[in-house]
N, C-alpha and C positions, 0 to 999 in steps of 0.2 A: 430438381431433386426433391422427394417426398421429405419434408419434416420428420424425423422420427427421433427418439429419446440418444440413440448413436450418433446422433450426427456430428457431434465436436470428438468424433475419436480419430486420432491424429497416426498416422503411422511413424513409429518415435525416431527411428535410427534415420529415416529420410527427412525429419524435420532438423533432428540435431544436426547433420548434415547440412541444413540451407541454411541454419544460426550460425554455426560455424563460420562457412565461408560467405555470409554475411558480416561476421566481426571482422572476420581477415581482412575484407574490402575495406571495409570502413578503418580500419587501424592505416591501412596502406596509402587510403586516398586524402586521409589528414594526416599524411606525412608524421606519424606518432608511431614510436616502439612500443606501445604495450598498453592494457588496462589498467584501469584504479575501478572497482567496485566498494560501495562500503555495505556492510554486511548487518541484518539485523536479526540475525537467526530464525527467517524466517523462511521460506518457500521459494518465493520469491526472487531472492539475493540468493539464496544455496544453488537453485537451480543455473541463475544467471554466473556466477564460481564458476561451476562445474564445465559450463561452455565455452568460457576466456581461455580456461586453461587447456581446453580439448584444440580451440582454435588458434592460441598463441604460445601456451606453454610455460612450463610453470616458471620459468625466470623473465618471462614479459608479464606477469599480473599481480598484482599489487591488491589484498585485500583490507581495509582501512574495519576495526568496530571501535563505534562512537557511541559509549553507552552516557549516562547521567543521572542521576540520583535519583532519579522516578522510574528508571530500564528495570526491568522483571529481570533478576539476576540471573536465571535460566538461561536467557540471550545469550550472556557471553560465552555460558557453559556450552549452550548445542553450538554458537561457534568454533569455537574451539576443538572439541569435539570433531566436526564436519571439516576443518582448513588441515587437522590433524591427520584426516582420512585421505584427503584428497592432494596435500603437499603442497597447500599455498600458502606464501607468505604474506602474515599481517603485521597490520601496527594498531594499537589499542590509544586510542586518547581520550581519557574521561573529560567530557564537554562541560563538565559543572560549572565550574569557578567561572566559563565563559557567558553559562546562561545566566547565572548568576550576576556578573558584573552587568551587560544588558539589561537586567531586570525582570526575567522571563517568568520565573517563581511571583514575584513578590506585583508585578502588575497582574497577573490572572490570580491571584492570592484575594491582590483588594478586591474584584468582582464578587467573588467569590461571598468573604466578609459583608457585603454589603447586603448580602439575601440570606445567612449564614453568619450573626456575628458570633456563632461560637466558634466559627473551624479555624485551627488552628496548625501547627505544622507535625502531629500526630495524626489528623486527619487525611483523607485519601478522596481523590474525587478524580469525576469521568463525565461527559456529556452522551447522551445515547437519545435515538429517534422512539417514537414509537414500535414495537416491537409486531411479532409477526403480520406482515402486510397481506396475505391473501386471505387472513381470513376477515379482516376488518377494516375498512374504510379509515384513515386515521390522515392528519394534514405534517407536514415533515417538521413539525414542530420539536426543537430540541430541549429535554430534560435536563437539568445538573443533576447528580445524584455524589451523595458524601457518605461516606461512612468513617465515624470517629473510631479510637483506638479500644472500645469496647464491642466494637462491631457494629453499634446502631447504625442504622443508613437512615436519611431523609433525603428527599426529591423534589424537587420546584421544576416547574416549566420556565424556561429562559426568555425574558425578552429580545429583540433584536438586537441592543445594544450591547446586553450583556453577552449576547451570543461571539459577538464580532470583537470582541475584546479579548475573551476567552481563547479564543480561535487564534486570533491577530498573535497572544501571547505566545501558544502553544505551537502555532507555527515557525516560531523562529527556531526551534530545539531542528528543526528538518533544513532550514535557511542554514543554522550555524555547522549543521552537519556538510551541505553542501560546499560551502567555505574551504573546508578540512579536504575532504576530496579534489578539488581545483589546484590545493597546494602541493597534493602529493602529484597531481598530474601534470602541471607543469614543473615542478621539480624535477620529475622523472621522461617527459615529451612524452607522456601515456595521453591517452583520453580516456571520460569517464562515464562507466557503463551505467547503464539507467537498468531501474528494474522492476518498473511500474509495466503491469500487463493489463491485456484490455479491456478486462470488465472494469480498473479501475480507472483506466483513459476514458472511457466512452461515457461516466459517471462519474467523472470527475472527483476521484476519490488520489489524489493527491497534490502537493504544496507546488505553485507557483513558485521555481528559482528555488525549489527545497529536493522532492525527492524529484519532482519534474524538472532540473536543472540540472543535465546531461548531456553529452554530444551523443552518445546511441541509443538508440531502445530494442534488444533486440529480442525480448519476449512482448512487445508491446500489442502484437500481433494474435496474441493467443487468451482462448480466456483463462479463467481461474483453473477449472476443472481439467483443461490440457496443459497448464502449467503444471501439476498436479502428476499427470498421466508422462508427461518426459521428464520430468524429476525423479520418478520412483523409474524410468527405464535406465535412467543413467547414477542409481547408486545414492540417490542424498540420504541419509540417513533418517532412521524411522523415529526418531525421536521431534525429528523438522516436518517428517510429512506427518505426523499424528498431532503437532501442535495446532490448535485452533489459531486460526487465522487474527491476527491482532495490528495496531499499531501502531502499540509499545509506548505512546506517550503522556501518557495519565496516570496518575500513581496508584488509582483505584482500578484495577485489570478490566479493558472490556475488548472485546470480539468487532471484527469487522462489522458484522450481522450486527450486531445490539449500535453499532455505534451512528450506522450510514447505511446497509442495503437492507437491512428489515427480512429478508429472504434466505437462506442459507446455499451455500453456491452450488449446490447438487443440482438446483429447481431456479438458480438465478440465473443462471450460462444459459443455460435454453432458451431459457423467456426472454434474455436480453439478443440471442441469437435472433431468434422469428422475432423479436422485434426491429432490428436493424436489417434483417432482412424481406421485412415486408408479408412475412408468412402471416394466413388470416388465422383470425382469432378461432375460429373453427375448425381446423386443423389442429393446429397449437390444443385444442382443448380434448381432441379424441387421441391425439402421441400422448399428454402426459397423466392425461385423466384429472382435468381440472375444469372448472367449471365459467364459464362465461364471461360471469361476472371479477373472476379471478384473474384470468389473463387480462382482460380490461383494465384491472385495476393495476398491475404490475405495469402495462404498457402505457399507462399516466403517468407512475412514478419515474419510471425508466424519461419519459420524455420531459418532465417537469425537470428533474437534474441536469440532462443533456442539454438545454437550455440554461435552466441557471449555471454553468459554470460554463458556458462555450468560451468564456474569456480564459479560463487556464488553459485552452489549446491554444488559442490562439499568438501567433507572432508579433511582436511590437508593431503598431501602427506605424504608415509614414504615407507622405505626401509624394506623388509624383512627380518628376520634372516636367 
């Protein structure tokens, strides 16, 4: 099939259709009555809702929101909102007090302080890559950036260690979330639906044992922009599909784009498309009308990630007998 700008348009009612009774399977063949989804008012999880309960029904689904003292308080409102519309049952448990005794604040805090002795717990902070990648060569070096309670921001490039401390901290807020979901799914013999799609699987754009710590995945399969395209066929609400894509655990707001894929996913699905699927850069550059050097550059990044992170796909090692 020719490359062209349509290509990830998905026909929606026969996709929702083979999600469906893909959950069904998967609920039946791990001997489990129902889902636990936990919900971040985003796209992502709304859309993933919205199938549980098409495929199981609303007294087999279980939606969990785990917000925490840095959650953009909007989250809980378009949840709400959306499980309101749709007739799922949640349960809300603020993670604070649990990030907090772990230490999750206050070890990414002293990182922080040590590049930053002014930042203090007024202040707001967010890590982000280099910013739009097609137009400029740039190496995936990540930024802090702070903005104190008068709105001043400053920005420093992170060393490796600083990076991996930061990161180590702030992933446990996804670690502790998955905790919470395990409890309500073996309390209930549910299993727990993943809601990680596949621009962020192939780019390894989520936590090890965090949001990747699930028995199903079943938009895993799809990228951004067709998650996107079956969410608005099936009803999410406009206030979820018009929210910029984020993820939510920085107390300083940043966007998927600013933070990891440098691209915005109108122009990233494609390129990560003909890139997994081998389409030449020649092609790719007369569909999107982009230039040479552009798709080259997007198909470095795209493969520099898919390498560095093949260990979050990957299953525990083990020896042979």
């Amino acid at each position: 099939m020719r490359f062209h700008k349509d290509i990830l348009r998905i026909d929606c009612q026969a996709e929702a259709d083979r999600i469906c009774a893909f959950i069904q399977q998967q609920v039946a063949a791990m001997k489990r009555g129902g889902a636990v989804i936990g919900l971040s008012g985003g796209v992502d999880s709304a859309l993933c809702a919205e199938l549980c309960l098409r495929a199981l029904g609303k007294g087999r689904v279980l939606g969990l929101v785990l917000p925490e003292r840095e959650s953009n308080p909007i989250t809980t409102e378009y949840v709400t909102m959306h499980t309101q519309k749709i007739g799922l049952n949640t349960v809300t448990i603020d993670i604070t007090s649990a990030l907090e005794w772990f230490g999750t604040y206050e070890k990414r805090d002293q990182v922080i302080r040590a590049i930053f002795p002014e930042y203090n717990n007024q202040c707001k902070s967010k890590i982000v890559l280099p910013p739009d990648l097609l137009s400029r060569d740039a190496f995936n070096f990540f930024t802090l950036r702070i903005e104190d309670s008068d709105g001043n921001v400053k920005s420093t490039r992170l060393n490796s260690r600083s990076l991996r401390c930061i990161v180590a901290a702030t992933n446990t807020k996804q670690r502790t979330r998955m905790m919470h979901l395990y409890y309500y799914a073996e309390m209930n013999n549910y299993l727990v639906c993943g809601t990680t799609n596949r621009t962020e699987l192939v780019q390894g754009f989520f936590v090890k044992y965090g949001d990747g710590g699930v028995d199903v995945d079943p938009i895993a399969h799809l990228y951004k922009m067709q998650v996107y395209q079956l969410a608005g066929h099936l009803g999410v609400i406009d206030e979820i599909m018009e929210r910029a894509p984020s993820p939510d655990t920085f107390s300083f707001e940043v966007t998927d784009e600013e933070m990891y894929f440098r691209i915005p996913y109108s122009t990233l699905d494609l390129l990560l498309y003909a890139w997994e699927n081998g389409i030449s850069v020649a092609e790719v550059c007369e569909a999107m009308g982009l230039t040479e050097e552009q798709v080259k550059r997007a198909f470095r990044d795209f493969a520099s990630k898919y390498s560095a992170t093949r260990y979050l796909r990957a299953l525990p090692l083990k020896l042979e007998l």
